[in-house]
N, C-alpha and C positions, 0 to 999 in steps of 0.2 A: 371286488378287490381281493378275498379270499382266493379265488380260484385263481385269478393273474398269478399271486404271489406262488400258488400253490406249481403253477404250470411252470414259472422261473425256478423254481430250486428243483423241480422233478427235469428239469432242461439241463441243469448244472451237474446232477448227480449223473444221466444218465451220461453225459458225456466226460465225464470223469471216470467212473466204469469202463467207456470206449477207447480212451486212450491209457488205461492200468494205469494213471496215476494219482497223486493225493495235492490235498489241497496241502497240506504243510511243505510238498513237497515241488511245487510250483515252481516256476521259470524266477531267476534269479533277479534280486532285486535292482531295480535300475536306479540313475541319479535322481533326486526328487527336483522340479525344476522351481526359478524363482516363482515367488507369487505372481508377477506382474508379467511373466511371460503365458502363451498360452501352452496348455500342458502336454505341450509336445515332449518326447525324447530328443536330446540331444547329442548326437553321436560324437565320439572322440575326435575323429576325425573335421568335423564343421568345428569344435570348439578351441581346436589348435590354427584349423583356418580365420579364425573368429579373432583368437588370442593374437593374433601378428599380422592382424590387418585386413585379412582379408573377409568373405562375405558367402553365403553358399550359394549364392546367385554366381558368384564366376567360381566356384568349382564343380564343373559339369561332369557328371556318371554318362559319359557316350561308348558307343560299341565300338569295342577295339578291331576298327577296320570289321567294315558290313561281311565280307566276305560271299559265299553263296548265299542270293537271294532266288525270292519265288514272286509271285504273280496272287496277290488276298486281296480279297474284300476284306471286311469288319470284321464281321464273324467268324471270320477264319482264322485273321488274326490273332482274335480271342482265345480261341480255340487252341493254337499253336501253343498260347503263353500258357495255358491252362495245364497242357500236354507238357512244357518243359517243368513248372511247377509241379506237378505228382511226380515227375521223374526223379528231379532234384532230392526231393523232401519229401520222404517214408511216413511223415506227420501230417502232408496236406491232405484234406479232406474239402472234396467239393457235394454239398446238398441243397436243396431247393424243390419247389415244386415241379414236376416234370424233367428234373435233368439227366436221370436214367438213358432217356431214350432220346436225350440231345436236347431237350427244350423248346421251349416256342421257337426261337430262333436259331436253333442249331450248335449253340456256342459249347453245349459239350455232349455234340455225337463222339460216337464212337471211343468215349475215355471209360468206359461203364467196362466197356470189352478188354479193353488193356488193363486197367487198372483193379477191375474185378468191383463185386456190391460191398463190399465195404468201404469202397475208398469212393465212390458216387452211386448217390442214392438217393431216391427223392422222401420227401417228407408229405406227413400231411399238410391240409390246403389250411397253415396259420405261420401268420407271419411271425407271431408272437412268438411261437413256440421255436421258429428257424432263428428268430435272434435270441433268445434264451441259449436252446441248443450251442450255439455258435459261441455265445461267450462263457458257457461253461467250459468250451473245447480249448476255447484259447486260454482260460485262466488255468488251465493243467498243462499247458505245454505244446498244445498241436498247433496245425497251420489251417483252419477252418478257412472256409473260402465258399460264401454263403451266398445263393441266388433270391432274391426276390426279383418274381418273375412280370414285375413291373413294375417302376416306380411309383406310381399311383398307388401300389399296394404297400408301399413299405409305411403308411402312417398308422395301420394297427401294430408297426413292431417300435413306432415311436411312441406309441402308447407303454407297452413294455421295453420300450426305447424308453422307461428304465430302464429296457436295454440299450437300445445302443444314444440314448443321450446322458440318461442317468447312470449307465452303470458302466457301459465299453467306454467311454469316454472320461468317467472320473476315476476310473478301475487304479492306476496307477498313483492319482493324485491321493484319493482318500484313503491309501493304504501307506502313504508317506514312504510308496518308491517299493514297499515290499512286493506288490503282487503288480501284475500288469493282464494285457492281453491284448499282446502284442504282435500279434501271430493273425487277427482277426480281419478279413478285409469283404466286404459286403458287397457283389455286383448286381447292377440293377439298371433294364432298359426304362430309357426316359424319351422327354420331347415328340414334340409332332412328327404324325408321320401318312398325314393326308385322309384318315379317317379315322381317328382316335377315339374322337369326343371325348368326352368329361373325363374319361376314367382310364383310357389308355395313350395320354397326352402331353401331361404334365410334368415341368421341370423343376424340382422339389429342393435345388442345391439352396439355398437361400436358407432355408430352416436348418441343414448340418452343417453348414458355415456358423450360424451363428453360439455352435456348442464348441469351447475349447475342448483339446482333447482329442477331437476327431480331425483326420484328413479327408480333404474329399476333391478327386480329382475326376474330372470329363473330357478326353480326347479325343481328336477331331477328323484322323485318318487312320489307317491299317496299322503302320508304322509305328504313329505314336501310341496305339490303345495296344500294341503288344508290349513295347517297351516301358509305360507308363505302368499295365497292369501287373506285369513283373517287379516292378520298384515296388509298388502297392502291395503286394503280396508279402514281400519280404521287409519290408518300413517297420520299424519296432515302436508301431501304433497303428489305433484303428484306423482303416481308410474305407470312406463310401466309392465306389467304384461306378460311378453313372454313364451309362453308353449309348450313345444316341440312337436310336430304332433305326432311326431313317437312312440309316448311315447303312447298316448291316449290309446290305448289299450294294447300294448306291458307292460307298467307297472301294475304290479299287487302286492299288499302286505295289510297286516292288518292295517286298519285306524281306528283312533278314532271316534265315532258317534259325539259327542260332540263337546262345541264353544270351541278352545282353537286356540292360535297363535304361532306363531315360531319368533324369533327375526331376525331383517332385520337389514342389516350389520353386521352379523356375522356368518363366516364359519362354517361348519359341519366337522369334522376329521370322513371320513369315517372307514381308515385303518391306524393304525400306523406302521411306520418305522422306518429304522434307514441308510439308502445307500442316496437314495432318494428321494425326494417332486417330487409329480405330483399333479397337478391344474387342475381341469375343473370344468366344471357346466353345466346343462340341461343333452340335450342327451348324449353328450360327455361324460360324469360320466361312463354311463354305456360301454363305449369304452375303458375306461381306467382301469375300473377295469377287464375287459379282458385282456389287457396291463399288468398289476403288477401281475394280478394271472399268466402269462407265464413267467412272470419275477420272479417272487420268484423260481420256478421250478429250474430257471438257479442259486438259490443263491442270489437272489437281492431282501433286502429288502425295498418296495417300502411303503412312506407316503404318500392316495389319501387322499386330501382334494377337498371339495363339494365346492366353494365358493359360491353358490346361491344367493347372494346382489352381482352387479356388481359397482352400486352407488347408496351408498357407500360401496365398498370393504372390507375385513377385511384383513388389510395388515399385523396388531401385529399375529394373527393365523398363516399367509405364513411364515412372518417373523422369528418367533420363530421355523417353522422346519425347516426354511432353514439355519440356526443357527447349529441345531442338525445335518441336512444330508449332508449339503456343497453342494448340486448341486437341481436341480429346473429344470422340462420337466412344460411346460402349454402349453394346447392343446386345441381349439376350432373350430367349422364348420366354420366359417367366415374367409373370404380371408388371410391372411397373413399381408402382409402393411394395417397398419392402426388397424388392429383390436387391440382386447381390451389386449389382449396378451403383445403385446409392454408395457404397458401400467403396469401391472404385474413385466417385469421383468429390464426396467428402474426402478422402483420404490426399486425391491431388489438389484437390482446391488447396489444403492449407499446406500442400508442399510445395506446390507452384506457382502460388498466385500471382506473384509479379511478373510470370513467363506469362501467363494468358494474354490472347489477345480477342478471345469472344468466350461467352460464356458453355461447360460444358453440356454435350446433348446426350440424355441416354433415348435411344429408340426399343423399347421392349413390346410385351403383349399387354393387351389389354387387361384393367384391372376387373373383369369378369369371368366365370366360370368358362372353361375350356369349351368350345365351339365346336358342333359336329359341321353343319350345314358349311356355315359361316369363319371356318378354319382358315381360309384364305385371305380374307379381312383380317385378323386377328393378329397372324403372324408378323413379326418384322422384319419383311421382304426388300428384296436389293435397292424396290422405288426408296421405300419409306428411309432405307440408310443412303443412298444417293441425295437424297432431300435433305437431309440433315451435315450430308460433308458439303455440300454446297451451301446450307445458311452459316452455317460454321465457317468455314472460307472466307463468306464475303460479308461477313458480318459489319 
């Protein structure tokens, strides 16, 4: 215990030193929110949208006109947002294990050259000491933008998650609004990606959803994981930033060159329907629209909705088609008990229940340790969601 405590205040000072500032001297105090909400910021702007009716689900941050685009995968994407981010903002700082030299996955080549070692830099091989680091950076004023260099790895920094459960996420509540750390936003690959196993696999959104305080978003194409991770960047709270592996190069479509953001907490309607609502987000998206394109074939018209905010979710979006379709599939790689699925269709059962017209189906992964051999089993593949919008259908 000593030594954790010891490594988080040597992680705070050092990065208090890095960016020449003081603690008294800290980013200015924000609103303190109600009890009963979760401890998010609430920006002037939603709370005059709020004040007069309106909701932040229909006031959407879209790019004013795409303008030139280009030709990305994932990674590039990434990389793009990454690149407009250090440009923007003289405070951002990207570190991590191997990102000097681009990282496992490439997401920040060549920003080391432009930007120079002090503005990306890798760290030693502890998580603990990257999320310390990080939230020392952001309670003095910078724009930290922190790589755990797999999601699997990020549960020793939830250990000192005192950092980022007990301290990034209550940082502005337990300080009654004085201090924040709001600047902090954590990227990390997750999900299957055909040889994993145990420890390069797993989709861990489930456990920072359930911490107020933190945002945490998983985009599903080029597109949205540029314009997502820019909002994320710049959101005046922490956000976990989970990017599906498999995606990195397997996603490919036209991106804007351009700064522009995408709004967080609020879903994407990829496909509309009228039988009914299916739900995922990241990888899973692209499983499911395999799923409804085999399913229309039969006759069934399927709604995929993107939800890419998991907290906070856009529940009025679900909501409202499951109103229209009477039934709801939501599907995700993470185990079953427990995941964030439950979590979804508690939430519609006691908003919808006289629209139902069969009971809700979540299709997830199995409630066992991540599969190396046996990955293909495991997963919830387009059969396993085809099976379930057709017992749902014809219930």
């Amino acid at each position: 215990m000593k030594k954790r405590i010891s490594a988080s205040i040597g992680s705070s000072a050092t990065a208090h030193r890095l960016v020449g500032g003081s603690v008294s001297g800290a980013s200015p105090a924000r609103s303190l929110l109600q009890p009963s909400a979760r401890a998010f910021h609430v920006s002037p702007a939603h709370a005059a949208a709020t004040a007069h009716g309106g909701s932040s689900s229909t006031h959407q941050q879209q790019p004013q006109g795409e303008g030139e685009v280009a030709r990305m995968n994932f990674f590039t994407a990434v990389n793009n947002a990454l690149d407009i981010a250090l440009g923007a903002d003289p405070k951002a700082v990207i570190f991590g294990e191997d990102v000097a030299f681009g990282g496992v996955f490439r997401c920040t080549i060549n920003l080391r050259e432009k930007y120079g070692n002090s503005r990306v830099f890798n760290t030693p091989l502890s998580e603990q000491g990257i999320a310390g680091f990080a939230i020392g950076m952001a309670a003095v004023g910078a724009t930290p933008i922190a790589e755990m260099q797999f999601a699997d790895y990020i549960f020793p920094a939830f250990d000192q998650a005192r950092a980022l459960v007990n301290e990034a996420a209550k940082y502005r509540y337990r300080s009654g609004g004085q201090f924040d750390v709001a600047g902090l936003t954590v990227r990390t690959p997750c999900g299957a990606v055909g040889h994993g196993g145990h420890y390069h696999s797993q989709s861990p959104e489930a456990y920072f959803c359930h911490t107020p305080g933190l945002k945490v978003v998983m985009p599903s194409t080029p597109k949205e994981a540029k314009g997502l991770l820019l909002s994320s960047i710049r959101d005046p709270n922490p956000v976990i930033f989970l990017e599906p592996k498999i995606l990195y190069r397997s996603a490919v479509e036209d991106v804007p060159l351009g700064d522009y953001e995408l709004p967080l907490g609020k879903a994407r309607i990829v496909k509309e329907g009228s039988d009914v609502t299916v739900v995922g987000w990241g990888s899973q998206l692209h499983v499911l629209t395999d799923a409804c394109g085999l399913a229309e074939k039969e006759g069934i018209s399927c709604e995929l909705i993107d939800l890419r905010t998991l907290a906070p979710w856009d529940v009025d979006t679900v909501e409202a088609s499951v109103k229209k379709t009477g039934r709801l599939v939501v599907s995700h790689e993470a185990p079953k008990t427990g995941g964030f699925a439950g979590e979804i269709c508690s939430t519609i059962q006691e908003r919808c229940f006289l629209h139902l017209e069969s009971p809700i189906r979540r299709i997830c992964g199995y409630d066992t340790p991540f599969p190396l051999v046996f990955e293909k089993f495991y997963v919830p593949d387009k059969l396993k969601n085809l099976e379930a919008i057709r017992s749902t259908v014809h219930f």
